[in-house]
C-alpha positions in Angstrom: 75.7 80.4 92.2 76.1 77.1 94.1 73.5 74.8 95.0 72.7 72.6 97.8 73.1 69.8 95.2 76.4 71.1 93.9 77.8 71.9 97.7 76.3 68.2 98.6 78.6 66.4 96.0 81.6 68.7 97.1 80.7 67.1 100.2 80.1 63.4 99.3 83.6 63.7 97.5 85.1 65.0 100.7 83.5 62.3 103.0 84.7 59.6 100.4 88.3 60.5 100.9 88.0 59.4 104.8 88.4 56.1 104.2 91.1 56.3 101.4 94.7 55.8 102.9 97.0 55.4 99.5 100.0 53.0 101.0 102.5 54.8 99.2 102.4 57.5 100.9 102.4 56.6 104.2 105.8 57.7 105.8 106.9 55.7 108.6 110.5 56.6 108.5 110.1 60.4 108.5 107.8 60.2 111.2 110.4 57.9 113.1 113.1 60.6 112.7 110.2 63.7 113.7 109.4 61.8 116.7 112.7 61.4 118.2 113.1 65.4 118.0 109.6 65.7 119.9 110.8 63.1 122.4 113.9 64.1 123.4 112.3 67.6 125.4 110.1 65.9 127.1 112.5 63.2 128.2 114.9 66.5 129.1 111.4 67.6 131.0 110.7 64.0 132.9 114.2 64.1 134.2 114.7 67.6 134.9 111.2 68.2 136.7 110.9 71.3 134.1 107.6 70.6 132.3 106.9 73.9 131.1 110.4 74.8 128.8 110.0 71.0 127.7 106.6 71.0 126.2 107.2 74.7 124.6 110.2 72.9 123.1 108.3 69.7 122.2 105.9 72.2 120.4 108.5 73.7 118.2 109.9 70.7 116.8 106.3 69.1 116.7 105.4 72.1 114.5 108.3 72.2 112.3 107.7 68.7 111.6 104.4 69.2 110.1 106.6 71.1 107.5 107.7 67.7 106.2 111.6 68.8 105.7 112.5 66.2 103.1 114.5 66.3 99.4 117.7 68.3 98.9 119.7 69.0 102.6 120.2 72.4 101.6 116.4 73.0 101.4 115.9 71.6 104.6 118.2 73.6 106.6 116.8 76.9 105.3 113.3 75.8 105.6 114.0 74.8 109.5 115.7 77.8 110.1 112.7 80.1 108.9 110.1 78.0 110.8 112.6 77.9 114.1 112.7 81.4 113.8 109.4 82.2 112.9 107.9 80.5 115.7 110.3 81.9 118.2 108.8 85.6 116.9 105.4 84.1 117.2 106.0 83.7 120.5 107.4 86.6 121.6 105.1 89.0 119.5 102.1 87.1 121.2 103.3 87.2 125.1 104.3 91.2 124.4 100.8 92.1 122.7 98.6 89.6 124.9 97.9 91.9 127.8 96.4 94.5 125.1 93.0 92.9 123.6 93.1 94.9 120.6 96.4 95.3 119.9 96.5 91.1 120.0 93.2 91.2 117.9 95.6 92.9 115.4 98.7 91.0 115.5 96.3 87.6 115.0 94.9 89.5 111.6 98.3 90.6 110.5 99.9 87.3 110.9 97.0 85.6 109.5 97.6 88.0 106.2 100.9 87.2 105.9 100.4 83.7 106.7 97.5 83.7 103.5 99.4 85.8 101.5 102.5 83.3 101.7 100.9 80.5 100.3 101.9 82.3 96.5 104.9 80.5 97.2 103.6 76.9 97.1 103.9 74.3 99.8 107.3 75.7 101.6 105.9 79.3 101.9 102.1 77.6 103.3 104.0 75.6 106.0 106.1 78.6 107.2 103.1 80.8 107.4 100.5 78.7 109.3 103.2 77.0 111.7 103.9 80.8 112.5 100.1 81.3 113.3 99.7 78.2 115.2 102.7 78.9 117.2 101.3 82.8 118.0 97.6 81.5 118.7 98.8 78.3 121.2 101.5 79.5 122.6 101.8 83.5 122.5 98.5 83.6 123.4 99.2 82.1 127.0 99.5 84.9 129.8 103.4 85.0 130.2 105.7 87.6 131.6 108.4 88.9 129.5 111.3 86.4 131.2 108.6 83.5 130.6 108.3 84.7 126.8 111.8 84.8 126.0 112.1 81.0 127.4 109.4 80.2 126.0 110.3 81.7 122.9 114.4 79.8 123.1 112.5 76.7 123.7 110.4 76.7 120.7 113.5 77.9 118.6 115.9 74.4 119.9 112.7 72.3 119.4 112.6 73.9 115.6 116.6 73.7 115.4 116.2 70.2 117.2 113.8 68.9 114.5 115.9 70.4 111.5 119.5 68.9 112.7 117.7 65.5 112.4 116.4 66.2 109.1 119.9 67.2 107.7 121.8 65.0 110.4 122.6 62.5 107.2 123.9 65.7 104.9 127.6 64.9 105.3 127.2 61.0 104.7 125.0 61.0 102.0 125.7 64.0 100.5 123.9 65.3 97.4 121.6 61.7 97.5 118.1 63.9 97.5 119.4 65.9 94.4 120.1 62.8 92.7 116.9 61.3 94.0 115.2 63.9 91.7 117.3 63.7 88.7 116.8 60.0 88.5 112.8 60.3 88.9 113.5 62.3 85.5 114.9 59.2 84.2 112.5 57.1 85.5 109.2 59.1 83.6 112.0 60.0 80.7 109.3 58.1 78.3 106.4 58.4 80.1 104.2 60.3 77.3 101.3 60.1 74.9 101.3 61.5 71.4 97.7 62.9 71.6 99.2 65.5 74.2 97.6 64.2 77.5 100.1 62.7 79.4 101.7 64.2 82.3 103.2 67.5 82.8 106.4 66.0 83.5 106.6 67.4 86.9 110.0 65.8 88.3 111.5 67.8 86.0 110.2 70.9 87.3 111.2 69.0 91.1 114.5 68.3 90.2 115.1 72.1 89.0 114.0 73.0 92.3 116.4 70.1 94.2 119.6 71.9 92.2 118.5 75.7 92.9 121.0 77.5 94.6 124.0 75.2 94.2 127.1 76.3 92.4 128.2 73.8 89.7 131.7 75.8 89.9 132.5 74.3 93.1 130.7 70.8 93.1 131.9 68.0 90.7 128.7 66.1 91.6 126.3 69.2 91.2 128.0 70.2 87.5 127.5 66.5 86.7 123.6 66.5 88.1 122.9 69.6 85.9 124.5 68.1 83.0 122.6 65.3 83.4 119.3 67.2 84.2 120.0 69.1 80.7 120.4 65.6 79.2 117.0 64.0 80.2 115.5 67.3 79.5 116.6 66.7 75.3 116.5 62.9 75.2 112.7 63.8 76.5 112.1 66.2 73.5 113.0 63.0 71.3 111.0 60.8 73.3 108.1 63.3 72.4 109.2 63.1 68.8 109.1 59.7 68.3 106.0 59.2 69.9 104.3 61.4 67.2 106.1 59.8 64.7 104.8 56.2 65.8 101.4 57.4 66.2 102.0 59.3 62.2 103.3 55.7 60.7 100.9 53.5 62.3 98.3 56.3 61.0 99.5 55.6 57.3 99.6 51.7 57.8 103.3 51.6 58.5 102.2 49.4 61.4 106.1 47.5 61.4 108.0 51.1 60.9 105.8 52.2 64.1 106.7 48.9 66.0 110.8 49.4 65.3 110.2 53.0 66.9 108.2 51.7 69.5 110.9 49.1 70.6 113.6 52.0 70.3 111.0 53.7 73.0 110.6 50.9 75.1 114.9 50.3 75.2 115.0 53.8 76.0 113.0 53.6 79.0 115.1 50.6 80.1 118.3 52.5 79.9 117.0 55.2 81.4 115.6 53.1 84.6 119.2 52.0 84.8 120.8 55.6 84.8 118.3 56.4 88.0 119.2 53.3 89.6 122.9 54.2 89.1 121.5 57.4 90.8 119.8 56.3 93.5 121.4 52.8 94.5 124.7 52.5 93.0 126.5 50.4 90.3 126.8 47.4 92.9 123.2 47.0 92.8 122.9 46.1 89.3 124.0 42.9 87.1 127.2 43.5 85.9 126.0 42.3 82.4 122.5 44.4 82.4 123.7 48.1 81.1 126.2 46.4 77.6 122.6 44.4 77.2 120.8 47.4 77.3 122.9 49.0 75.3 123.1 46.6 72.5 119.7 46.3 72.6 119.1 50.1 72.2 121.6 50.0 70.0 120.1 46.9 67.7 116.4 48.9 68.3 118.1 52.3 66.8 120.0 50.0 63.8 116.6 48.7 62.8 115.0 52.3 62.6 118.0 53.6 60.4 118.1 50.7 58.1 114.2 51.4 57.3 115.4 55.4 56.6 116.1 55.1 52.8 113.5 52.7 52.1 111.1 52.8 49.2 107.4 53.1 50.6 105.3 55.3 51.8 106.2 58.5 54.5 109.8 58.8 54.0 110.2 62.0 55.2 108.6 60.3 58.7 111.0 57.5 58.4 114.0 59.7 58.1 112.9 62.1 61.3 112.6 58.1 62.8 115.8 57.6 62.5 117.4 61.0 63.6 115.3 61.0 66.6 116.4 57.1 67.7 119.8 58.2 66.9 119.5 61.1 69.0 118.4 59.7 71.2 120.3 56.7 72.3 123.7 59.1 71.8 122.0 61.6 74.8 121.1 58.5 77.3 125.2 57.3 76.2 126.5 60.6 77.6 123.9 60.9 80.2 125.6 57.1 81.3 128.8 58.4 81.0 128.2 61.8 83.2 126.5 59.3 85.8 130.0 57.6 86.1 132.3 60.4 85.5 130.8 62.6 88.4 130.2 59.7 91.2 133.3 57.7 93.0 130.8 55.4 93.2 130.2 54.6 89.6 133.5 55.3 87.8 135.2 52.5 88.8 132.0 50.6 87.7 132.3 52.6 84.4 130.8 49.8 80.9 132.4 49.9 78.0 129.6 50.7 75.4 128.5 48.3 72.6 127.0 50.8 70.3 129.1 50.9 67.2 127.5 54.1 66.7 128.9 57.2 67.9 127.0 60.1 68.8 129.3 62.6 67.7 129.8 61.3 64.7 130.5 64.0 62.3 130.2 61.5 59.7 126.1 61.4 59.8 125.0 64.8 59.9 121.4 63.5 61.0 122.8 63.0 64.2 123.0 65.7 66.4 126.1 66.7 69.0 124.8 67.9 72.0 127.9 69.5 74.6 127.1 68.1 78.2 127.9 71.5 79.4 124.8 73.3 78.4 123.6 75.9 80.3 120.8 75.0 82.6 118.2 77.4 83.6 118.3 78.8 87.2 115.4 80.5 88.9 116.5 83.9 90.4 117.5 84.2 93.9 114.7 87.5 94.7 111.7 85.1 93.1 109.8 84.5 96.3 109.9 88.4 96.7 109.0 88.8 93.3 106.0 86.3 93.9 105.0 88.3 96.9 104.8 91.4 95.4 102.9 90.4 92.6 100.6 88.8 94.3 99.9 92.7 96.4 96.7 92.9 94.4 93.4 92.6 94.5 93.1 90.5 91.8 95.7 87.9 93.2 93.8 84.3 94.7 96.5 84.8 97.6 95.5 88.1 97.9 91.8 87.5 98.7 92.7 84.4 100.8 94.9 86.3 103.2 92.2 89.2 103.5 89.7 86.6 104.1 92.1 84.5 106.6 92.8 88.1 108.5 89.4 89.1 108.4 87.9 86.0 109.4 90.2 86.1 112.4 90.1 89.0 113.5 86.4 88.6 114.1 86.8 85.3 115.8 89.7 86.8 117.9 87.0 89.6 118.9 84.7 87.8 119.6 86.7 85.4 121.8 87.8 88.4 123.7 84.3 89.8 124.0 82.6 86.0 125.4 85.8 85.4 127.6 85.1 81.8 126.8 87.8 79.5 128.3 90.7 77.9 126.1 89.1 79.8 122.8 92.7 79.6 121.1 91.6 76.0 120.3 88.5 77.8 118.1 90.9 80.7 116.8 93.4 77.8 115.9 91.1 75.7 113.9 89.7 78.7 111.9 93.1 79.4 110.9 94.2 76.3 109.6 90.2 74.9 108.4 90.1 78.3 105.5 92.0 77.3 102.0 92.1 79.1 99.1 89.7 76.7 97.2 86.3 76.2 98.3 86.7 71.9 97.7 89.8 72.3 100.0 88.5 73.9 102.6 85.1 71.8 102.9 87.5 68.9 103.2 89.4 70.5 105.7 86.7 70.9 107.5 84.8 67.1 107.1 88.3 65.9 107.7 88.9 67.4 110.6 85.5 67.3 112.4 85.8 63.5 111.9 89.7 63.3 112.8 88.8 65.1 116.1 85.9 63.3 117.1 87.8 60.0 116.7 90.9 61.7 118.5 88.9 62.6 121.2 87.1 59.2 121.5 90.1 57.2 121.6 92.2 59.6 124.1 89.6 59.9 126.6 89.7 56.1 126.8 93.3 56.4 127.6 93.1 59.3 130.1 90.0 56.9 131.6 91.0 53.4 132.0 94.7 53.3 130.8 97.0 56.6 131.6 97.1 58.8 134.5 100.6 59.6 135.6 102.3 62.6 134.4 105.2 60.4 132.8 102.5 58.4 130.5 101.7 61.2 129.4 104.5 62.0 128.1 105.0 58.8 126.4 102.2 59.5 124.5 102.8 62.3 122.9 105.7 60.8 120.5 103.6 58.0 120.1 100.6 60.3 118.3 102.9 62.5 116.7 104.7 59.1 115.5 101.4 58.3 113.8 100.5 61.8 112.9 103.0 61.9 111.0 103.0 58.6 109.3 99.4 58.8 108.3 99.3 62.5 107.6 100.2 62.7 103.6 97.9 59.6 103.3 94.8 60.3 104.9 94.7 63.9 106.7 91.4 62.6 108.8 93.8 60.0 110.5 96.5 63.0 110.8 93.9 64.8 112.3 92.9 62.1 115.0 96.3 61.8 115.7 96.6 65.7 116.2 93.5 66.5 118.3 94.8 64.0 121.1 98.3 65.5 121.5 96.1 68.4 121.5 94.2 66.5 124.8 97.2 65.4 126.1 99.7 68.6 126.1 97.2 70.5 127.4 97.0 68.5 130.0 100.1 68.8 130.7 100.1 72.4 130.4 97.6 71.9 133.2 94.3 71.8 131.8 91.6 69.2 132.8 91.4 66.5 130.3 88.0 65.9 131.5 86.8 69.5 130.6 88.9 69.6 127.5 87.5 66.9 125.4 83.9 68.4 125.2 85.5 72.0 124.6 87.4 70.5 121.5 84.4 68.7 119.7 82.1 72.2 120.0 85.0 74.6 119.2 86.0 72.1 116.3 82.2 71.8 115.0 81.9 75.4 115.4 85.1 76.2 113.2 84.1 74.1 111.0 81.1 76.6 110.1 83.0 79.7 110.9 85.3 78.4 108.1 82.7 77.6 105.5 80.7 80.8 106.2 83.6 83.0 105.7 84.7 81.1 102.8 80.9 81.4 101.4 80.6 84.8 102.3 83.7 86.2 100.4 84.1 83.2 97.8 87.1 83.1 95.3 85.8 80.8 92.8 87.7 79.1 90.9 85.6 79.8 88.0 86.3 83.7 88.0 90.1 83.2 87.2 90.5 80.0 85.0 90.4 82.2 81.8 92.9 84.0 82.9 94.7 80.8 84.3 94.4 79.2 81.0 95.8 82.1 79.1 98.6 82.0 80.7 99.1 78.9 79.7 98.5 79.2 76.0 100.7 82.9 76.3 103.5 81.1 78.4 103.9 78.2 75.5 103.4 80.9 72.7 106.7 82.7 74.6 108.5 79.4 74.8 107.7 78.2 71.2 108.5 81.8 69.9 112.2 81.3 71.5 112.5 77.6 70.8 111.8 78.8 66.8 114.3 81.8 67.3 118.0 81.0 65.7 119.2 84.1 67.7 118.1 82.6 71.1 120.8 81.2 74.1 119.9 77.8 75.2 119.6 79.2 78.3 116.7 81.5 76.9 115.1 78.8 75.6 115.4 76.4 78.8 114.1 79.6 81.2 111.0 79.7 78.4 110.4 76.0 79.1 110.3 75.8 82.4 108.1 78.9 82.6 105.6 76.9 80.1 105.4 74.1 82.6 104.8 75.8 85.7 101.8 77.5 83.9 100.6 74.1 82.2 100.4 72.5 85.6 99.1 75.8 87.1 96.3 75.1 83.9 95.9 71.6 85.1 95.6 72.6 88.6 92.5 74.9 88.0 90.8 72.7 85.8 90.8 70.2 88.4 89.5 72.7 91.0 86.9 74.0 88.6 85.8 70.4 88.4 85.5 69.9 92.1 84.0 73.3 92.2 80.0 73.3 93.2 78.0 75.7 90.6 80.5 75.5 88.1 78.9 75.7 84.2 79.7 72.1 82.8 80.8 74.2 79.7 83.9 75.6 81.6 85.3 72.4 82.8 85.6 71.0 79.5 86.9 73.9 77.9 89.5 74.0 80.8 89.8 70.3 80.5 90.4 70.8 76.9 92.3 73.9 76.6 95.2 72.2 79.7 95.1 69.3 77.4 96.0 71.4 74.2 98.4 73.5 75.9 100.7 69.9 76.9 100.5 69.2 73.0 101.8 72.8 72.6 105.0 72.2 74.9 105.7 68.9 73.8 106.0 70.4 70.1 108.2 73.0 71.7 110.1 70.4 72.8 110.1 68.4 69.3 110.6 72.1 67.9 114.3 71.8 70.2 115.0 68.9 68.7 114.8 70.5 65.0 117.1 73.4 66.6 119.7 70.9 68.1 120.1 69.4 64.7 120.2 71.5 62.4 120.4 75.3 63.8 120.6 77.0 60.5 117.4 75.6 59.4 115.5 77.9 61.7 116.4 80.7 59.6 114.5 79.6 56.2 111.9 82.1 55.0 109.5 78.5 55.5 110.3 78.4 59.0 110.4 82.1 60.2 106.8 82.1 58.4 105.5 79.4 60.8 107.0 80.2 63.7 105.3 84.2 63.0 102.1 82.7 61.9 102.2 80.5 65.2 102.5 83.3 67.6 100.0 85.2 65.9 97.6 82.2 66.5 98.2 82.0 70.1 97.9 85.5 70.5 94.3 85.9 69.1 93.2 82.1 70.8 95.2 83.6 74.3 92.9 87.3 74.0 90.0 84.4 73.2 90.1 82.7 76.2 90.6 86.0 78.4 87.4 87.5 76.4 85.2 84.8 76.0 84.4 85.5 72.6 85.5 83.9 69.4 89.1 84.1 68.6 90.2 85.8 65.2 90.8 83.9 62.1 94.1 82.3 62.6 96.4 82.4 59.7 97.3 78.9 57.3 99.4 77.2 59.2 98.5 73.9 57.1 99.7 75.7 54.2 103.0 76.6 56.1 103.4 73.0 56.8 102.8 72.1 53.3 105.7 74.8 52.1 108.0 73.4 54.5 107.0 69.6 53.7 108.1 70.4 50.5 111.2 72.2 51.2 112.0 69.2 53.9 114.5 67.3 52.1 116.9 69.8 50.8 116.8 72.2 53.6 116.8 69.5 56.1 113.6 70.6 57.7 112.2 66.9 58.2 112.0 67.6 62.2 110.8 70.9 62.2 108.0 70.3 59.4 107.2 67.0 61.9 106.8 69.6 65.2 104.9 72.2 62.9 102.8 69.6 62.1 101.8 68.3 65.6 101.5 72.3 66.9 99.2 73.2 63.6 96.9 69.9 64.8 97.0 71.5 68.5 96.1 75.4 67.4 93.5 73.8 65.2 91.5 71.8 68.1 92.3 74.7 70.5 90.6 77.0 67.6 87.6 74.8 67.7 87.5 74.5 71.8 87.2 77.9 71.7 84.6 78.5 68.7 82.5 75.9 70.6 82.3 77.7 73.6 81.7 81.3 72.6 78.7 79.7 70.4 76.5 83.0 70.1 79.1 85.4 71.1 80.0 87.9 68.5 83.1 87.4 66.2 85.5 90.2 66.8 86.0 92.4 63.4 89.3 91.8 61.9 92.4 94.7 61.9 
């Protein structure tokens, strides 16, 4: 149960993020290019004396805009087309069912279910949902005959198409730029990790996936050679996490100068990396003709250093030895990944280095060094998953689920009781309801403190401009691209600003729509206070709390990374089995980040909880990354995975993460987890000759995850019965 304490810090955090306007994400030039499409109506309007079609227009690309149609061209255009044609049905739906109170009642409730139920689908589905419902409440909520509807409706639809030919307007100059915008971010983060397991999720990866879905490497040079180099970062990253661990091992056994030539092989990694997004992003002519041979003889020297240390007499030779495999490794993937960059862009291949490294990566002459084709299959996510999301989500259980029942429900009552008060301009109540309820209780309070405070500063600063400043209809006008410019410029950086920003256009196109500005302003401020409570209460009175579903978040988690480290540790899986199984471990390890990070903004949540979800998200990285170290051994030395040693590991390791997965979903202790020291120990000692070294490395770093997950879990079902054992 929450307290007034716990909902007054939810609070304080929400007021403290008023004055907090991150400069990076400001977004001047978006907004620049969203303006122009909400300018050009209205200039069509001033000169054609047609207000009306103008501002419905202006409306629809003003909408879409708030849908932030940015990254890969393709994405844009298919995201503008569902929100152009979304709103257009808004419209029409609303003027058709507007003369019938309850039939309206109803189509606000349905379209505020769909709109909740679409936020499964992450930030694209959310946008096209709620501009839908903003669209149906301010605009097919207006009295309008049937001929008025269906210009209405055309107008919305070119202000939508309007706003999406801008955003795609540079698709045949700069091509596939936003694709390879993302694959170079992987580059840029390619050694961006921490051996203890709690460095980030590696989302660009999971971005750039995204940027290449739906594009046919068959028929694109430059896509084939994006996927091959996505695949590429993707490995070199599984060494990365390798030789992190290793580092950490040697400095752990006092091997402090082994652990400083690996970290140096690290560090020229990153280096050559940066210069592969560069090549991505800016071109060859942007970098020092001399800088990528110098990088390359410095990985190269880095890797030399690593390998002469291999044989060495001394202590961890088996660590030294998976050392120097893993720099080898490595340095041959970032070579091809070089070469790809050049092969696959005009740009570049004229550009093309010679390399320095007298080592080859495809030596056949070291067998520690492993040949990896750059025409591995990369994993695709199947065209029917948003309809797969949806319907999964059909049930009660679902967080989307209870948020769109809540969001129709909520509505629907509001909508009633709007039609029941006939109070003037209610949409503007109805409106901020909709768009004030999240699916998390910390969101929506800071929806709602955000808001409240954008619109009292909107309405402060407008009304001195309707007062002393504007008055003709043509200012007016002017004004409007001049908030939405700094709408949308301020808007990913500090949504109170967005919100000021918002709540005057608000002012000034219903103004224009002809509504007194002077009646408006106080109208806004109560119906914004008052949806401010409407949201909250609804939220309170029909909570989903975070806290009810983060067991079942978490196990997900752990069961997702026990699939992926059951097919990584599988000789008989594809590659593209493996790959599918690793980027279905990552979407549920930032899922598992994401809830315990609600649950810790969360009022009345048990202290116990968010550090066992802190803990267990933590855990579950270290589990990937040994997955990915687990690659590593397979892309080495295949064969190996079929030792008795390692099929025992990888069996006893899925057994683990069964009983700790069934643990987390119960609450009770897990079952006692079979040896996986001793496993480690058999195939320590089996290393050498059946050239194990990188597998027993990985098995080591998972058997020191499962073991701290073990504990996390024994810790917090303190008192709880142990389940009896099969």
């Amino acid at each position: 149960m929450a307290t007034g304490a716990d909902v007054g810090r939810t609070a304080r955090a929400a007021l403290s993020g008023l004055i907090a306007v991150p400069r990076e994400k400001l977004s001047p030039r978006v907004a620049a290019r969203g303006t122009l499409a909400v300018a050009l109506p209205l200039v069509v309007g001033v000169v054609s004396g047609d207000v009306l079609p103008a501002v419905a227009a202006t409306l629809g690309a003003y909408f879409t805009g708030f849908a932030d149609l940015t990254g890969p061209y393709r994405r844009r255009l298919r995201l503008g087309f569902a929100l152009a044609l979304c709103g257009a049905l808004s419209v029409l739906l609303g003027a058709l069912a507007n003369p019938y109170a309850v039939v309206a009642v109803l189509l606000v409730a349905v379209w505020g279910f769909i709109a909740g139920l679409l936020t499964s689908l992450g930030p694209s589905g959310t946008r096209v949902g709620i501009t839908g419902l903003i669209v149906l409440i301010v605009i097919g909520e207006q009295p309008q005959e049937l001929s008025q509807a269906l210009v209405a409706a055309a107008a919305v639809f070119v202000g939508a198409a309007l706003q999406t030919l801008l955003a795609i307007a540079p698709w045949p100059v700069r091509g596939y730029a936003p694709e390879r915008a993302a694959v170079a971010a992987a580059y840029r983060e390619l050694t961006d990790v921490d051996p203890a397991g709690g460095g980030p999720a590696y989302p660009v990866v999971l971005e750039a996936h995204a940027a290449l879905r739906g594009l046919d490497p068959q028929r694109h040079r430059a896509v084939a050679g994006l996927r091959m180099l996505l695949d590429e970062v993707e490995r070199a990253r599984g060494e990365v996490v390798a030789l992190a661990v290793l580092r950490a091992r040697l400095a752990d056994m006092g091997q402090q100068e082994a652990a400083d030539e690996v970290g140096a092989v690290i560090d020229a990694a990153a280096a050559v990396g940066a210069t592969i997004a560069e090549r991505l992003t800016s071109g060859p002519d942007e970098l020092h003709p001399e800088l990528v041979p110098a990088l390359d003889e410095a990985l190269a020297k880095a890797v030399a250093a690593v390998r002469a240390r291999r044989d060495a007499p001394g202590r961890a030779p088996l660590t030294r030895r998976g050392a120097a495999a893993r720099s080898a490794a490595l340095a041959g993937q970032l070579r091809a990944a070089r070469r790809i960059a050049e092969a696959t862009d005009p740009r570049q291949r004229k550009h093309a280095a010679p390399s320095n490294n007298p080592v080859d990566p495809g030596d056949p002459g070291d067998p520690d060094i492993p040949d990896h084709p750059p025409t591995a299959p990369v994993f695709l996510m199947p065209a029917d998953e948003p309809i797969t999301v949806l319907r999964a989500n059909l049930r009660p259980s679902s967080e989307a689920f209870r948020h769109a029942l809540r969001l129709a429900f909520t509505l629907a009552a509001v909508a009633s009781a709007l039609v029941a008060l006939g109070l003037p301009r209610g949409y503007w109540l109805l409106l901020t309801v909709a768009v004030a309820i999240r699916p998390d209780f910390s969101a929506t309070v800071k929806q709602v403190v955000d808001r409240v405070a954008g619109t009292l500063l909107g309405m402060l600063v407008v009304s001195a401009l309707l007062e002393w400043v504007v008055s003709e209809t043509w200012q007016k006008m002017a004004l409007v691209p001049v908030f939405y410019f700094l709408l949308r410029t301020v808007l990913a950086a500090n949504f109170a600003l967005g919100a000021a920003a918002m709540a005057g256009n608000a002012v000034l196109i219903a103004d224009l729509l002809g509504a007194s500005a002077g009646q408006l302003i106080p109208e806004r401020l109560t119906y914004t206070v008052a949806a401010g409570v409407i949201a909250l209460a609804a939220y309170l009175a029909w909570p989903t709390w975070e806290r009810s579903t983060a067991r079942e978040t978490l196990a997900d988690a752990i069961e997702s990374a026990r699939t992926y480290l059951r097919t990584a540790a599988d000789p008989d899986a594809s590659d593209t089995d493996v790959d599918a199984a690793r980027t279905a471990a990552r979407v549920a390890l930032s899922n598992a980040r994401d809830s315990a990070k609600r649950l810790a903004d969360e009022p009345g949540t048990p202290p116990g909880l968010v550090d066992l979800a802190s803990g267990v998200s933590v855990h579950a990285s270290r589990l990937v990354q040994g997955g990915m170290a687990l690659e590593a051994a397979r892309d080495m030395y295949p064969e190996g995975l079929s030792r008795p040693e390692a099929r025992t590991f990888a069996g006893h390791v899925d057994t683990a993460l069964a009983a700790i997965s069934t643990a987390l979903r119960t609450g009770r202790r897990p079952k006692a987890l079979p040896q996986l020291r001793a496993d480690v120990d058999d195939l320590i000692a089996v290393a050498p000759s059946a050239r194990l070294a990188t597998f027993a490395t990985a098995a080591d770093r998972l058997t020191d995850g499962i073991g701290t997950l073990n504990h996390l879990l024994r810790q917090d079902s303190k008192g709880a019965p142990e389940p009896a054992s099969d």
